[in-house]
MARNU-121697 format. One record per residue (C-alpha): residue in three letters; chain; z, x, y; residue number from 1. Coordinates in pm, 1 decimal. Layout:
<rs>
R/aa/ch/Z/X/Y/i
R/ala/A/Z/X/Y/NUM
...
</rs>
This chain:
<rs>
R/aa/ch/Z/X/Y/i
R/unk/A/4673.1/-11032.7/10664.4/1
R/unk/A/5020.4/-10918.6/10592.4/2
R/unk/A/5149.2/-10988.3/10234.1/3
R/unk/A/5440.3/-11245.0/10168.2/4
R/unk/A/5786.4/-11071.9/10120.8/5
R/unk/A/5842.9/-10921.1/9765.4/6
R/unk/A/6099.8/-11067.1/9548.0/7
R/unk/A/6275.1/-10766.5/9549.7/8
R/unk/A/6404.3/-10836.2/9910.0/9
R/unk/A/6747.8/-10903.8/9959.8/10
R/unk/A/6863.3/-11265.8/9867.4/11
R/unk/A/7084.2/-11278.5/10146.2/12
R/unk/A/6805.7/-11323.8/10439.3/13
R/unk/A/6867.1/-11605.4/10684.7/14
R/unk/A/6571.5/-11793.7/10641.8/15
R/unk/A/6713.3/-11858.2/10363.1/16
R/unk/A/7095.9/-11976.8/10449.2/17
R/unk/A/7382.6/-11949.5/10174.1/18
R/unk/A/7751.8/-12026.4/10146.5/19
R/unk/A/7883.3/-12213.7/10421.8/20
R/unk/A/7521.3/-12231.3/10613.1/21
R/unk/A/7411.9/-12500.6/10342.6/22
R/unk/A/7606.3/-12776.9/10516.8/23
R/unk/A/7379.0/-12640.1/10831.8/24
R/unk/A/7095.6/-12725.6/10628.4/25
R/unk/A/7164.5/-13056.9/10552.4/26
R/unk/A/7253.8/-13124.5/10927.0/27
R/unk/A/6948.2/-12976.8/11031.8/28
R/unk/A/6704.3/-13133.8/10776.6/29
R/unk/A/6860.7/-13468.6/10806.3/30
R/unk/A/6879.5/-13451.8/11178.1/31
R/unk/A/6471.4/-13398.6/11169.5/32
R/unk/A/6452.1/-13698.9/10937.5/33
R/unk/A/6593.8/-13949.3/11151.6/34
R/unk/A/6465.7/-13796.9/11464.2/35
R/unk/A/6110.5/-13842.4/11287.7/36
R/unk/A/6199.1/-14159.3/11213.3/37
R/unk/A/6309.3/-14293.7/11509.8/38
R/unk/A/6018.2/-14092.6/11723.3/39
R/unk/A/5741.5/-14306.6/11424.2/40
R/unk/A/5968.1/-14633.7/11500.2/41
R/unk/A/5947.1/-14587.4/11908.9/42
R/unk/A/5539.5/-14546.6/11909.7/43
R/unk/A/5438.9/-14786.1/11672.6/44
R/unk/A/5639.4/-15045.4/11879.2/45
R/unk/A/5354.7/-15159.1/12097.7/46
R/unk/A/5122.4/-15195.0/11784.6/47
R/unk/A/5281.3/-15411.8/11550.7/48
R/unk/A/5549.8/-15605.9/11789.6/49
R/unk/A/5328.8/-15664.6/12058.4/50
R/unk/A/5044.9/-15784.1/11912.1/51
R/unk/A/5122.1/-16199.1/11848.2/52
R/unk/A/5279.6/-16151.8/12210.9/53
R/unk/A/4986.5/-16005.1/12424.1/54
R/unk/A/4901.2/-16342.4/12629.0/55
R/unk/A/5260.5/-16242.7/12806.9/56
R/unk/A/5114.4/-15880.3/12987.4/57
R/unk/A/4773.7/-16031.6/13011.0/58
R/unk/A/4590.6/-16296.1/13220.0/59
R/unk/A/4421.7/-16589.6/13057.6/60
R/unk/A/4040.8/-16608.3/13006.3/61
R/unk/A/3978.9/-16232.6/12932.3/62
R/unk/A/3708.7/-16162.8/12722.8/63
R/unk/A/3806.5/-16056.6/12338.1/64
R/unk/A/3667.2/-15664.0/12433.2/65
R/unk/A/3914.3/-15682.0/12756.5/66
R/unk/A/4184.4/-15787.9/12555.2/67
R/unk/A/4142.5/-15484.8/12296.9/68
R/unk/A/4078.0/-15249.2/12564.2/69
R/unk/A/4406.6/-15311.1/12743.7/70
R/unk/A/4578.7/-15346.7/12379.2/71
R/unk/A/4438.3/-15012.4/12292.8/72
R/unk/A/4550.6/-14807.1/12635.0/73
R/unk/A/4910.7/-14920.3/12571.9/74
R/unk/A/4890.5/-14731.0/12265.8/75
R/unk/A/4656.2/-14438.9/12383.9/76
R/unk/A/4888.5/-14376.2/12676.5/77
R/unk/A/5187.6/-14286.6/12475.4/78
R/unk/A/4961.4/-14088.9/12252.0/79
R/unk/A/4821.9/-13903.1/12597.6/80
R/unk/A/5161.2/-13826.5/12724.9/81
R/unk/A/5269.0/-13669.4/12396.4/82
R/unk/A/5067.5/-13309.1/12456.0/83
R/unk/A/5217.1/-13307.7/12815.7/84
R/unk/A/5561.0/-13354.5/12631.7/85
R/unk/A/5471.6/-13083.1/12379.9/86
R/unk/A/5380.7/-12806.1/12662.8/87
R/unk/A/5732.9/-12886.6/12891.7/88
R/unk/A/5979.9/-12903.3/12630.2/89
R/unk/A/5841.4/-12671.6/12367.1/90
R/unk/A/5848.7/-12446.9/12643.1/91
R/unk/A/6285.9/-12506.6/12672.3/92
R/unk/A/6311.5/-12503.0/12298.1/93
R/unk/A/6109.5/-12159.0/12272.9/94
R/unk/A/6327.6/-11998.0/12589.6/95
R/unk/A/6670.5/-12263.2/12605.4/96
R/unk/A/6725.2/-12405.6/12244.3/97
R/unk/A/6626.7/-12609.3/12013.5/98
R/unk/A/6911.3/-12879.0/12010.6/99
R/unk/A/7016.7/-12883.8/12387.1/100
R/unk/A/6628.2/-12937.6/12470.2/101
R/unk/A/6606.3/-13221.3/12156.3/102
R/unk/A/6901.3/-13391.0/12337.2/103
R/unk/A/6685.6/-13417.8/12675.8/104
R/unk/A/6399.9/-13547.6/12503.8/105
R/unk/A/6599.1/-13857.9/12283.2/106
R/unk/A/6789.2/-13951.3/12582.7/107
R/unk/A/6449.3/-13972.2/12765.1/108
R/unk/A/6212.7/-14182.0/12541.8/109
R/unk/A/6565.1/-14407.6/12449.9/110
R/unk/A/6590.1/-14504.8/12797.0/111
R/unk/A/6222.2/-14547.2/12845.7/112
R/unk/A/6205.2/-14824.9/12531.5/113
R/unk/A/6515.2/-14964.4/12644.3/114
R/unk/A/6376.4/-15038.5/13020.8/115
R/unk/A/5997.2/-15144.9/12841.3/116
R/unk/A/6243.2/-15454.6/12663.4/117
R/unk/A/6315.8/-15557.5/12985.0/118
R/unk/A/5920.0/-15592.5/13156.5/119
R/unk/A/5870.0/-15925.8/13318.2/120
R/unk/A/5551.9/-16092.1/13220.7/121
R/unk/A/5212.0/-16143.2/13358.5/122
R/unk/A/5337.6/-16506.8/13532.4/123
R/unk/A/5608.1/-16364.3/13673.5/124
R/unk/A/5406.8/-15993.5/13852.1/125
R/unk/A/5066.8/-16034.0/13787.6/126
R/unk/A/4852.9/-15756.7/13638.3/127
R/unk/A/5142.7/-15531.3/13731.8/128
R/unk/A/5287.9/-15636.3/13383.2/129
R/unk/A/5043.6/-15464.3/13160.5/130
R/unk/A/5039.0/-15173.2/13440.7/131
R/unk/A/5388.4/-15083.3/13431.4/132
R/unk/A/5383.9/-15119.6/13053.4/133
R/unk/A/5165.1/-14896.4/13048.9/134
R/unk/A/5290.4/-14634.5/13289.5/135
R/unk/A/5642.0/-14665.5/13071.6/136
R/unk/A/5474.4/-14574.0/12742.9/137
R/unk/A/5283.4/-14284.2/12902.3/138
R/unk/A/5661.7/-14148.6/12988.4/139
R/unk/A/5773.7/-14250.0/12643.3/140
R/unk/A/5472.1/-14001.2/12553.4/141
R/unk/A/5582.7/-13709.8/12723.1/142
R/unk/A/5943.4/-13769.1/12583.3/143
R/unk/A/5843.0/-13841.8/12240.7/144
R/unk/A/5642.7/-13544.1/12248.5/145
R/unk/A/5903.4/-13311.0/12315.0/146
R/unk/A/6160.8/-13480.0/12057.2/147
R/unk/A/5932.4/-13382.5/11762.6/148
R/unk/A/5854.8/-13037.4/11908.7/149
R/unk/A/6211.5/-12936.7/11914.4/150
R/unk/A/6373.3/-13140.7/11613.3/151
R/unk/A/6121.6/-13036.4/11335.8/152
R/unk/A/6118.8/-12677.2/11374.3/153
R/unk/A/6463.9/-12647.6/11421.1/154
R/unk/A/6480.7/-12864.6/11067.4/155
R/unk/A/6214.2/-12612.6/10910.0/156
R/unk/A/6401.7/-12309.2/11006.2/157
R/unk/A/6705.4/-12405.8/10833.5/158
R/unk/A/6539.8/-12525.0/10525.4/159
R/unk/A/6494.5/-12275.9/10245.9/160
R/unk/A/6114.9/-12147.8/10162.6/161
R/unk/A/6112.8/-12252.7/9814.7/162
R/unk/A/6181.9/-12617.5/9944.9/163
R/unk/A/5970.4/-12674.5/10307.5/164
R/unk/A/5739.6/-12897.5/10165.5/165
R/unk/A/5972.2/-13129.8/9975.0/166
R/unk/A/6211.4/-13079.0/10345.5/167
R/unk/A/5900.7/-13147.3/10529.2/168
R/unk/A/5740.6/-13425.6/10357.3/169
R/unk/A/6106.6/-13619.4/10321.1/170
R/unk/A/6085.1/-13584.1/10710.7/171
R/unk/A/5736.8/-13748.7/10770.4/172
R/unk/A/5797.6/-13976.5/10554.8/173
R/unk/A/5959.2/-14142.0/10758.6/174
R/unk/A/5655.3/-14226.1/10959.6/175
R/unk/A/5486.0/-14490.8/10757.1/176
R/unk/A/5846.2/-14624.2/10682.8/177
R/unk/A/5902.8/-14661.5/11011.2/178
R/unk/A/5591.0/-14879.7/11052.1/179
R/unk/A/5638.9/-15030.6/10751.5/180
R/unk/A/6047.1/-15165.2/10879.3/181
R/unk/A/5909.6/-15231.9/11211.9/182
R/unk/A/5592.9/-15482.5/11025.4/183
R/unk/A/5938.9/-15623.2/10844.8/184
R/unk/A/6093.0/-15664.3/11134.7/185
R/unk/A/5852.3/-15822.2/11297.3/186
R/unk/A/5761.3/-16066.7/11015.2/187
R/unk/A/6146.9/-16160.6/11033.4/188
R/unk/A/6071.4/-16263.5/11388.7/189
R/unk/A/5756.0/-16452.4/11318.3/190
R/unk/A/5923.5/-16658.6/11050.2/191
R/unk/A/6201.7/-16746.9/11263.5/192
R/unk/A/6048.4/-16778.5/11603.3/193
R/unk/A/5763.8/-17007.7/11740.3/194
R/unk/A/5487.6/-16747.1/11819.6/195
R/unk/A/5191.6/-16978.3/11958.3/196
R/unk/A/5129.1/-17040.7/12325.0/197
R/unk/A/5247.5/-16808.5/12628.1/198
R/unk/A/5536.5/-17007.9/12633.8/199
R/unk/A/5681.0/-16953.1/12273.0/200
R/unk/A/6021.1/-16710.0/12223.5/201
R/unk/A/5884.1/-16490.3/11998.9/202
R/unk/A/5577.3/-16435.4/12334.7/203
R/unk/A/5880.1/-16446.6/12618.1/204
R/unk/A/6160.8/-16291.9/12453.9/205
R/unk/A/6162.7/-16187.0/12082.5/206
R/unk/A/5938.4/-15925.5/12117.6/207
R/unk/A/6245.4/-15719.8/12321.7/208
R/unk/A/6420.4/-15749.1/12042.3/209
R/unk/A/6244.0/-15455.7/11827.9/210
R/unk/A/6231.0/-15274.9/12123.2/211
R/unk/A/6639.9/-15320.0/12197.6/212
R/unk/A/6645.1/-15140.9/11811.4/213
R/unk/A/6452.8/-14872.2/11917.6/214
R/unk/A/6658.9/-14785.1/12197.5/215
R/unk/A/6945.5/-14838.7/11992.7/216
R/unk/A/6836.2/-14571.1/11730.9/217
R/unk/A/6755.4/-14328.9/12005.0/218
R/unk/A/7168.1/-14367.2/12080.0/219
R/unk/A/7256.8/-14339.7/11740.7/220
R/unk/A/7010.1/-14002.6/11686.2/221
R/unk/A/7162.8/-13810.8/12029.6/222
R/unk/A/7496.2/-13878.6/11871.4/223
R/unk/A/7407.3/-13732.5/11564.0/224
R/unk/A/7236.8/-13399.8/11730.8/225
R/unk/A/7504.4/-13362.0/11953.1/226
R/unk/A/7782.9/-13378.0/11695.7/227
R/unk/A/7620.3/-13250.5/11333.5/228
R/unk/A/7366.1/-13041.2/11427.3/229
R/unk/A/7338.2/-12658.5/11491.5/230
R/unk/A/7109.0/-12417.1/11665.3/231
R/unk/A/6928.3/-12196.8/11424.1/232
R/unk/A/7043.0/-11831.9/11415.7/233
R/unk/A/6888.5/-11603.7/11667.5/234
R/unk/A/6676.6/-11430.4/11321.7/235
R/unk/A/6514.3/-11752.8/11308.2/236
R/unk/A/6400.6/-11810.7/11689.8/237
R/unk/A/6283.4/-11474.2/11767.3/238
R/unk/A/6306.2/-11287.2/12077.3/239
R/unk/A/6272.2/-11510.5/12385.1/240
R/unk/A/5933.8/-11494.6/12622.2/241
R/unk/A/5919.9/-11591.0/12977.4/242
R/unk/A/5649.6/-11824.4/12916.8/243
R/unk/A/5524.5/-11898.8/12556.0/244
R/unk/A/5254.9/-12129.3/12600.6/245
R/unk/A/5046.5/-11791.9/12794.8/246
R/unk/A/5138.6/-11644.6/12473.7/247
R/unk/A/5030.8/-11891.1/12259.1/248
R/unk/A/4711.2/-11945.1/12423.6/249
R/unk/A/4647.4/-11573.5/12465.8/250
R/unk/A/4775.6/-11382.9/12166.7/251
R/unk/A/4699.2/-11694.1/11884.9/252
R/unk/A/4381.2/-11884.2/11993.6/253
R/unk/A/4215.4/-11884.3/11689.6/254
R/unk/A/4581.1/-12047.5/11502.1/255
R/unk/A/4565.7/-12289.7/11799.7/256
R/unk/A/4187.8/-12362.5/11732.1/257
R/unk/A/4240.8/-12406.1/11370.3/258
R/unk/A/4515.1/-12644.8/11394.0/259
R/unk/A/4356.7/-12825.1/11666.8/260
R/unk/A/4038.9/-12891.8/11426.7/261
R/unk/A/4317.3/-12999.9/11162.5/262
R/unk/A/4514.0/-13230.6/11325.9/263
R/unk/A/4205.6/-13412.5/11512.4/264
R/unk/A/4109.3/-13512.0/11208.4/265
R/unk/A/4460.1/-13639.0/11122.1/266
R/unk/A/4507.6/-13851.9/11393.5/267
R/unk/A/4137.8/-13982.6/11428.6/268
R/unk/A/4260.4/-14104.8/11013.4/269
R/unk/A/4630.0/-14249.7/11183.9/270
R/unk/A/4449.6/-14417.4/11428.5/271
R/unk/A/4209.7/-14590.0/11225.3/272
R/unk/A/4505.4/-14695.0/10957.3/273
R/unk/A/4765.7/-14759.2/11228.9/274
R/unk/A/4597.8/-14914.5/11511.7/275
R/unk/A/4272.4/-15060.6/11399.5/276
R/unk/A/4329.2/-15158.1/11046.8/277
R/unk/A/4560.9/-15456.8/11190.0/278
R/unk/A/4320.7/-15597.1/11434.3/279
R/unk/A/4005.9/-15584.5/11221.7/280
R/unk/A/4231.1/-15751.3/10941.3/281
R/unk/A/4303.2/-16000.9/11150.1/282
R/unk/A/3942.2/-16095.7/11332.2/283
R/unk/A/3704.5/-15991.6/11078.0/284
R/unk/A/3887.4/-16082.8/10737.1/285
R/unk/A/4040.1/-16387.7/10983.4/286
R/unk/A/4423.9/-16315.4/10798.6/287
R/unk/A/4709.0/-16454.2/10964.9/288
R/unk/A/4943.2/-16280.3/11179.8/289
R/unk/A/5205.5/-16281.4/10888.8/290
R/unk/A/4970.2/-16182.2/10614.6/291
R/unk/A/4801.6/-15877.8/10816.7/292
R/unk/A/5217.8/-15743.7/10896.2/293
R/unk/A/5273.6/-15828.8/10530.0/294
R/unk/A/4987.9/-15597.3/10452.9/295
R/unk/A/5050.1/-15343.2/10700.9/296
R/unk/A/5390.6/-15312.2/10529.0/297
R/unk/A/5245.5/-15270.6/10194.0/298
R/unk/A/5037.6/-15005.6/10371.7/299
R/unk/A/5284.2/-14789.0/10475.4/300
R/unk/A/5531.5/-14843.9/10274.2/301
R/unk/A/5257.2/-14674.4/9987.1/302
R/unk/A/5225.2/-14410.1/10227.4/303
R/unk/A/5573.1/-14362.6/10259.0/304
R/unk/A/5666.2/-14307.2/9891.0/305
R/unk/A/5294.6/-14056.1/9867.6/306
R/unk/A/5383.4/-13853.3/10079.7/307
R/unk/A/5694.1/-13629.0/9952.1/308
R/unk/A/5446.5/-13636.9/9613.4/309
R/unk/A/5197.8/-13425.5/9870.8/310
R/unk/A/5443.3/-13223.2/9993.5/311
R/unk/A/5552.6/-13106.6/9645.2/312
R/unk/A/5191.3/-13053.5/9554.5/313
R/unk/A/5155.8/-12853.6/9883.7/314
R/unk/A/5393.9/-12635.2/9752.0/315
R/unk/A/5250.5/-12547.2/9372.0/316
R/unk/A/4937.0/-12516.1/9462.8/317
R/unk/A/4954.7/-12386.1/9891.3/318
R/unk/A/4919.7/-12614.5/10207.1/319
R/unk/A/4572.8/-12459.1/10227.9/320
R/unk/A/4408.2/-12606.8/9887.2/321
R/unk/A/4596.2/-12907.6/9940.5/322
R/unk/A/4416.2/-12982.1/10270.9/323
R/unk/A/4081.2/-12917.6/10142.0/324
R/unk/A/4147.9/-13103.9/9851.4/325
R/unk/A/4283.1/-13410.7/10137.7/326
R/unk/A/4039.1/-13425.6/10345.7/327
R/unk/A/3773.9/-13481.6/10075.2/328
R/unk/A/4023.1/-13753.7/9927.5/329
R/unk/A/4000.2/-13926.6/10246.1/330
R/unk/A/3645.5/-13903.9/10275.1/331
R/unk/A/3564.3/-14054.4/9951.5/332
R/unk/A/3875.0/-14266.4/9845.3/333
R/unk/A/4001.3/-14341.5/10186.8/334
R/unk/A/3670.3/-14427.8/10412.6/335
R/unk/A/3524.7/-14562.4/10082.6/336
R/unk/A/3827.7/-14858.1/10004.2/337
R/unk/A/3835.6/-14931.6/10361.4/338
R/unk/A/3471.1/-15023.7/10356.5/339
R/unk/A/3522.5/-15208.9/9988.6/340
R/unk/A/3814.6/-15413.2/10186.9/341
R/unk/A/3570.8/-15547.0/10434.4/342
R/unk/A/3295.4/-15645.6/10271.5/343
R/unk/A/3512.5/-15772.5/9998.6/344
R/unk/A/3566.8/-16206.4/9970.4/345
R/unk/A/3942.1/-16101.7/9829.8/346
R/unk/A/4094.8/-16242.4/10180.4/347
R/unk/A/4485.6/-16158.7/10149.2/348
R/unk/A/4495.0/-16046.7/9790.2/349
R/unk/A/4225.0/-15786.5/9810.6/350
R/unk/A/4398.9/-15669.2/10160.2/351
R/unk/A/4692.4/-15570.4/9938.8/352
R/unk/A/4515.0/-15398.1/9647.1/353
R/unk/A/4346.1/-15200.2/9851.9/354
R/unk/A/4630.7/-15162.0/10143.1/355
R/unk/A/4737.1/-14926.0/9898.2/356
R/unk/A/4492.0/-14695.7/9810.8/357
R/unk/A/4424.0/-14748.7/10232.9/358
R/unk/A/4785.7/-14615.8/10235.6/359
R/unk/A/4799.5/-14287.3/10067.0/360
R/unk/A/4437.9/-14172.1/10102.8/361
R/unk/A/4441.5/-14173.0/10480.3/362
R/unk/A/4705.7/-14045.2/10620.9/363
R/unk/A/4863.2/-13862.6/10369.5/364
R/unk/A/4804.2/-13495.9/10575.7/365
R/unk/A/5111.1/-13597.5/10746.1/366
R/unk/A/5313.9/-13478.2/10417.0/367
R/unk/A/5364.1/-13091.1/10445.2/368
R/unk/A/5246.6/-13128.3/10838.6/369
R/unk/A/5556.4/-13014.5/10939.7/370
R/unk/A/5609.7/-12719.7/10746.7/371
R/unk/A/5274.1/-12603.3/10756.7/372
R/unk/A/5237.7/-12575.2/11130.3/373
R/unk/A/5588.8/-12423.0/11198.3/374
R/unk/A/5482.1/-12150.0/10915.5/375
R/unk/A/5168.0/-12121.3/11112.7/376
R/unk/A/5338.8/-11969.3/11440.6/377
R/unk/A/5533.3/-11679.7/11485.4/378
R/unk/A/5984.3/-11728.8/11578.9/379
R/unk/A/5927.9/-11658.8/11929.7/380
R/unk/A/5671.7/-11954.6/12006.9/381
R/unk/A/5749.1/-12176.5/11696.2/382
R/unk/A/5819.3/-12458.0/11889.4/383
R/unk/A/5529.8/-12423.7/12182.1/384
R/unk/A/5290.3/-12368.8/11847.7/385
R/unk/A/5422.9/-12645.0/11675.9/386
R/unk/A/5401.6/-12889.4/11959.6/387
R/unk/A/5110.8/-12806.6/12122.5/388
R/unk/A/4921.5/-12755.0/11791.3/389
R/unk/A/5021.3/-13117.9/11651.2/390
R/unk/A/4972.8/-13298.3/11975.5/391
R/unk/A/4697.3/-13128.6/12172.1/392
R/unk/A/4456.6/-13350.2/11932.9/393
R/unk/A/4583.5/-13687.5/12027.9/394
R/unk/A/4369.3/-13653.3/12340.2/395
R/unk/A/4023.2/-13765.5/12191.2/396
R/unk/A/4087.0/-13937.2/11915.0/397
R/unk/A/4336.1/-14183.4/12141.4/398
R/unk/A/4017.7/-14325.7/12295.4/399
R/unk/A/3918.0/-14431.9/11968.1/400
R/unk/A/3808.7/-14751.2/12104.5/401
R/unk/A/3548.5/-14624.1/12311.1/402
R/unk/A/3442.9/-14471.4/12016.1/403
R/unk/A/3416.7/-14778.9/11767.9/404
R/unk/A/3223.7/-14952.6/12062.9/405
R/unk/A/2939.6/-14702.5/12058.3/406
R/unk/A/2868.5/-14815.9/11738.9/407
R/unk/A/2742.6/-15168.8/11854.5/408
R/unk/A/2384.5/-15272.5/11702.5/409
R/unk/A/2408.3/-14940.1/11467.9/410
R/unk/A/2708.4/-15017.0/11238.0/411
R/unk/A/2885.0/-15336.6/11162.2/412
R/unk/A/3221.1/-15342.0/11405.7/413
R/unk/A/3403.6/-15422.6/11056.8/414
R/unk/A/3247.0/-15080.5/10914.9/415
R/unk/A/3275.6/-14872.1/11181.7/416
R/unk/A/3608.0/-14749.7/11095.1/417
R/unk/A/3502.2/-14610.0/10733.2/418
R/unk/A/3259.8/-14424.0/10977.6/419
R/unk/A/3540.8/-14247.4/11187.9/420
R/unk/A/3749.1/-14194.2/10862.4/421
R/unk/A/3498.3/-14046.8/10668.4/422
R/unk/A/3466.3/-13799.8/10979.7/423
R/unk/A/3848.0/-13754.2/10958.3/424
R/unk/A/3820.5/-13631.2/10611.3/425
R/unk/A/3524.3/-13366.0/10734.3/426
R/unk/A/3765.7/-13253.1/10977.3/427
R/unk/A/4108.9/-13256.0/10777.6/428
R/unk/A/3893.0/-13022.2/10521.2/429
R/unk/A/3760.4/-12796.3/10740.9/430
R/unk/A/4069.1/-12701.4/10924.0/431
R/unk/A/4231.7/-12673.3/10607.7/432
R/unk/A/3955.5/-12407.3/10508.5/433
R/unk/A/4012.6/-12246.4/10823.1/434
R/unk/A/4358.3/-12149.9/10762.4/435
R/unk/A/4539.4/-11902.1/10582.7/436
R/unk/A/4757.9/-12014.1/10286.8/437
R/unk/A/5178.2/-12014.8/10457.9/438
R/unk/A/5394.5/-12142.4/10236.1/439
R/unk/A/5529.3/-11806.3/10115.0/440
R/unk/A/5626.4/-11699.4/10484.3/441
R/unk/A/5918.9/-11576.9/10582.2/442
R/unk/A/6031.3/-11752.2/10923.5/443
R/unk/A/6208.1/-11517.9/11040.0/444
R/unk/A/5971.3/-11240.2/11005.2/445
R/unk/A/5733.7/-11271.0/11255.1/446
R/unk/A/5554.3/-10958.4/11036.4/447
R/unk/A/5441.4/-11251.2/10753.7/448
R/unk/A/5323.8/-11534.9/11001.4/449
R/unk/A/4904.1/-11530.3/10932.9/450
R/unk/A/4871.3/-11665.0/11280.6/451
R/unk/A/4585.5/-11433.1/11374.3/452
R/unk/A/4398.5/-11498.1/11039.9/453
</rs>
């Protein structure tokens, strides 16, 4: 493994920008922060929103498991589409550019969320409702997956070295506050609409109304790119390859492997917080619709404020040690209060005690994320690595349904959960232990990338 860049280098590199390139900087790092945010905002949608309104995509009488099936492949279909997004338009970014391939991608998955607030209903087209709704998000996927691929390593290549995992873990951040404004949002709605019966307004028309502000951010973000933000400098790209996934795949399978092992484990622990957490809150500890967004909020919103805590840690002590460190965290702490929470008699009170500890012990990997994996891969295929490496591991744990029912007559459906989280934190450990330590590399220097360690 090559050795990190002496001190005695020049200070004048461009991986680390001065003078008038710090206004770049800021551009570029606040660009990936609201393009994070609004990319968290867009896929959550579906979870939180649609949840007191699902009687208006679905037909009457079906069974409790159909219900959570069909809930569960409007979320796993955006999730699916996300690596497809990853391979296409890190692919532009590696070989095009960063920001005119980010543009393609917001314009994309705005338009998507802005035609999925306008879906008739169930009465009105039959089972084509939940069909097309699902067809949309799967395109919102692909989308989504290449605004995140583009924006956040052009955001890491601007930032300077000493600061990627305060830059990174600002950016993420902005995931669990995402969920958390959207579980605000919808409470809003809740309070002020009738939400019972297929014929209430929150069921026929306020649910469009989160989705109209998610479209509405996607405007607001491809103004932003297209006016304030810059392409990094050609020392910071690398030299351009015909096609970089071949590379990727061929000269850096064992940095693809790695991170593969790494971020299954990270989104088997998102999926469990994100997407079962609400339901089992709601049919197993029997909360109400408002208290189990109220707590999802206090979830989140603990994640939220963790997470640039992580990312500072990540950077004293290396993104290596801290994901060891994580992963056991969320096998103890995080698998062990989710099990406390449902076998506790607490009802709404102990959902928020331990909401929190829920919060920052599960999903907390997602706070140096983004600088770790774009230190992982070399200039050249930065953004192909990046994308393809974070989203390639949606796949199977997006079917984490399937998964929770094979439990049945071995573990408790309320437990099973703390089962798949405690197997998150194996997996968030091991593919920390995996890796080499990055957070001394120089991006544009493909000499110091450790991707074949």
């Amino acid at each position: 493994m090559s050795t990190p860049p002496s001190a005695a280098e020049p200070a004048a590199r461009p991986a680390t920008p001065h003078g008038p390139d710090a206004a770049k900087v800021r551009a570029a790092v606040r660009g990936g922060t609201l393009a994070y945010f609004v990319d968290q905002f867009d896929i959550y949608l579906p979870i939180v929103v649609l949840a007191p309104a699902t009687a208006y995509f679905q037909a009457a009488g079906l069974s409790a498991s159909t219900t959570a099936v069909l809930a569960s492949l409007v979320f796993a279909s955006t999730l699916i589409g996300r690596p497809l997004g990853a391979v296409i338009f890190g692919h532009f970014a590696d070989t095009v550019g960063r920001k005119r391939t980010t543009l393609v991608a917001v314009g994309g998955f705005g338009a998507i969320t802005l035609l999925t607030a306008c879906l008739p209903g169930h009465e009105t087209i039959g089972m084509w409702s939940v069909g097309l709704l699902i067809a949309l998000r799967f395109v919102d996927g692909i989308f989504l997956g290449g605004e995140y691929t583009t924006a956040v390593p052009l955001a890491m290549e601007w930032s300077p070295k000493h600061k990627r995992g305060l830059y990174a873990s600002i950016i993420t951040s902005t995931s669990p506050a995402a969920y958390a404004m959207i579980a605000a949002l919808t409470l809003l709605m809740l309070q002020l609409l009738p939400s019972a019966g297929l014929h209430s307004a929150y069921v026929q028309w306020g649910w469009r109304v989160p989705f109209l502000v998610g479209a509405l951010l996607a405007a607001v973000l491809f103004r932003y790119y297209r006016k304030q933000v810059h392409e990094p400098p050609a020392e910071l790209t690398g030299e351009k390859h015909k096609l970089p996934l071949v590379r990727l795949v061929k000269k850096y399978p064992r940095a693809l492997s790695q991170v593969f092992v790494l971020m299954t484990g990270t989104w088997l622990a998102t999926n469990m917080e994100a997407a079962v957490t609400p339901a089992q809150l709601k049919a197993h500890l029997l909360l109400s619709s408002k208290e189990v967004t109220l707590t999802m909020l206090v979830i989140n919103a603990s994640a939220a404020l963790s997470y640039p805590l992580f990312g500072l840690l990540s950077q004293r002590i290396g993104r290596r040690r801290f994901y060891i460190g994580y992963g056991i965290a969320v096998l103890v702490v995080g698998s062990g209060s989710y099990s406390l929470l449902m076998t506790s008699n607490g009802g709404f009170g102990a959902a928020l005690g331990f909401g929190v500890l829920i919060g920052v012990f599960t999903v907390g990997t997602f706070g140096p994320i983004a600088a770790y994996l774009t230190e992982r891969f070399p200039a050249s295929i930065r953004s192909t690595g990046y994308g393809v490496g974070y989203s390639l591991a949606l796949i199977a744990p997006a079917f984490y349904q399937f998964y929770l029912q094979r439990f049945d007559g071995v573990v408790p459906a309320h437990l099973a959960p703390a089962v798949l989280l405690a197997l998150a934190g194996v997996l968030i450990s091991l593919g920390g232990f995996l890796g080499p330590e990055t957070k001394d590399v120089d991006m544009a220097d493909d000499s110091t990338i450790p991707a074949l360690s």
